[in-house]
C-alpha positions in Angstrom: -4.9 16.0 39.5 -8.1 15.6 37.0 -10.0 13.0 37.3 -12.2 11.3 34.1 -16.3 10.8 35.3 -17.1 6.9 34.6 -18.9 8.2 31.7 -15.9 9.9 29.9 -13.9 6.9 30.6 -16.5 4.2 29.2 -16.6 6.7 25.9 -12.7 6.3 26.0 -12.5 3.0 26.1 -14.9 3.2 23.4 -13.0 5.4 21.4 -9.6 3.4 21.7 -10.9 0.2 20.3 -12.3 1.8 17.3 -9.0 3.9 17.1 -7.3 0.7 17.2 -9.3 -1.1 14.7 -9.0 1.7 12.1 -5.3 1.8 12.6 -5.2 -2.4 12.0 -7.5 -1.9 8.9 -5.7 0.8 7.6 -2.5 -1.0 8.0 -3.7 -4.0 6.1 -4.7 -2.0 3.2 -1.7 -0.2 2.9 0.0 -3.5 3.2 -2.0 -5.2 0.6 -1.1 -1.8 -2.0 2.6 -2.7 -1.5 2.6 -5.9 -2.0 0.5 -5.4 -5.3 2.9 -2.8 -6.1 5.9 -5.2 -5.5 4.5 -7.9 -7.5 4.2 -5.5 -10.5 7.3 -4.2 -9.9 8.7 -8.4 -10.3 6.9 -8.9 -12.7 8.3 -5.6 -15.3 11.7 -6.7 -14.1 11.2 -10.7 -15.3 9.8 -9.3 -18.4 12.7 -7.1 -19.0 15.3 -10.1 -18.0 13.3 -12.5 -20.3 14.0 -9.8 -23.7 10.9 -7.6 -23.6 11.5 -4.2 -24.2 10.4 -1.3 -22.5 7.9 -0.4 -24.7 6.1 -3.9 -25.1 5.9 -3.9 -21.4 4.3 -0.6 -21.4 1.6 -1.5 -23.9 0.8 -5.1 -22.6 0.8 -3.7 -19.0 -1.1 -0.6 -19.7 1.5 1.4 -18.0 3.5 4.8 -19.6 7.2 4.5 -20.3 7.9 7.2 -18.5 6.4 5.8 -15.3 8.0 1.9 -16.0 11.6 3.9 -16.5 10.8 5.6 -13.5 9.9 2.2 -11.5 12.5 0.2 -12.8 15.3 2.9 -11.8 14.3 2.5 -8.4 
């Protein structure tokens, strides 16, 4: 059985919060990407329901066919 010196377990402890905190922040960011990328994702799919076509969307949205086709297939 190993035992951890006071010091090694302060610096743990440590560790494990930041750890923590980079996971939570990372989490939220990823979060906030998907949710950005679902709203875009609406909003090509209202477009298309309200008689826009694929390539209007692509020029008012900035975005390549290819890669709206691509979006909108999933």
């Amino acid at each position: 059985k190993i035992e951890m010196c006071e010091a090694e377990k302060r610096w743990l402890e440590v560790k494990s919060k930041e750890w923590k905190a980079e996971g939570i922040e990372l989490g939220i960011k990823q979060g906030i990407e998907q949710g950005v990328e679902l709203g875009q994702v609406l909003l090509y799919k209202t477009m298309i329901k309200n008689g826009m076509s694929v390539n209007e969307i692509s020029k008012v949205c900035s975005i390549s066919v290819e890669s709206l086709k691509r979006v909108l297939s999933d």
